[in-house]
C-alpha positions in Angstrom: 180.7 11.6 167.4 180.7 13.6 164.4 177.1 12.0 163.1 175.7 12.6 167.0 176.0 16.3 167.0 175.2 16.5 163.6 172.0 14.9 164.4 171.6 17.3 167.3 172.4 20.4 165.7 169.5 19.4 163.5 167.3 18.6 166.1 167.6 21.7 167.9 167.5 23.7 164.7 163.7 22.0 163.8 162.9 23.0 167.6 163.9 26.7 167.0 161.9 27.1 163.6 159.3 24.7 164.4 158.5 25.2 168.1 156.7 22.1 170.0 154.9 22.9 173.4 156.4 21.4 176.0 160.0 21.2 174.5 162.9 22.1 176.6 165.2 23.5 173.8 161.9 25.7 173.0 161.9 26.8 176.5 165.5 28.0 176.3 164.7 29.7 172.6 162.2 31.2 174.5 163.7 32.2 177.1 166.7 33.9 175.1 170.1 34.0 175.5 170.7 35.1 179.2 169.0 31.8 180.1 171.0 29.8 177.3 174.4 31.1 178.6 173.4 31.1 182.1 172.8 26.9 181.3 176.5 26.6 180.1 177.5 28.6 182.6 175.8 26.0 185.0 176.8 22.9 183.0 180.6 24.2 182.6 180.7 24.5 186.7 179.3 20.6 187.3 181.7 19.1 184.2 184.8 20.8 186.2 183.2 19.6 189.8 182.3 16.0 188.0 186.1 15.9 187.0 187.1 17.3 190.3 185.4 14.2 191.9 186.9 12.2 189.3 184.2 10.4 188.2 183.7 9.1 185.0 180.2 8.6 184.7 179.6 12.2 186.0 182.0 13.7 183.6 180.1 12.2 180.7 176.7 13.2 182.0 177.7 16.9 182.6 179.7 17.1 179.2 177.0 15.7 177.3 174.5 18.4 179.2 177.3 21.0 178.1 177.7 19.9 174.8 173.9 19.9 174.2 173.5 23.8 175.9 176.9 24.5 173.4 174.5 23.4 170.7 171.3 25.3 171.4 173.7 28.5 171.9 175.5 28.2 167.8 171.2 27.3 166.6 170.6 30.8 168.5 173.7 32.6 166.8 172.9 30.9 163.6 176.4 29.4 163.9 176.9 26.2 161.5 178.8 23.0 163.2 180.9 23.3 159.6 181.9 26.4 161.0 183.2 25.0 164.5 185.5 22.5 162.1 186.8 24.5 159.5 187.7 26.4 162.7 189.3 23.6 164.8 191.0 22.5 161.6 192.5 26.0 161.2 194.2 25.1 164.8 195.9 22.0 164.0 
């Protein structure tokens, strides 16, 4: 999972610094962070109806979504993945 959001983070960090036309994650740099937070907001609200519903295949789909929005949001705040697990690591 690690290598996956790695792979993301980077992505989404080559979409905010070199903007493609016609990229979603551009759209939502664009757009700002009201719009950014008002996805996660969004995606937070199906991942708890998808797990309300208890299915599976809707719980990944809406996570993934949620985890990709989580994403765009650290790229905007110029927050590091490294810093997300030295944090979690802190927890144990």
């Amino acid at each position: 999972m690690n290598e996956i959001l790695n792979e993301l983070y980077k992505v989404v960090y080559d979409r905010k610094n070199n903007p493609k036309e016609g990229s979603y994650t551009c759209y939502l740099f664009d757009k700002g962070l009201d719009k950014i937070l008002k996805k996660i907001g969004e995606e937070a609200s199906e991942t708890i109806i998808a797990a309300k519903n208890d299915s599976k295949d809707q719980i990944i789909y809406e996570v993934s979504d949620l985890l990709y929005h989580l994403v765009v949001l650290l790229v905007e705040k110029e927050i590091t993945l490294e810093q997300i697990e030295e944090e979690l690591k802190n927890r144990r």
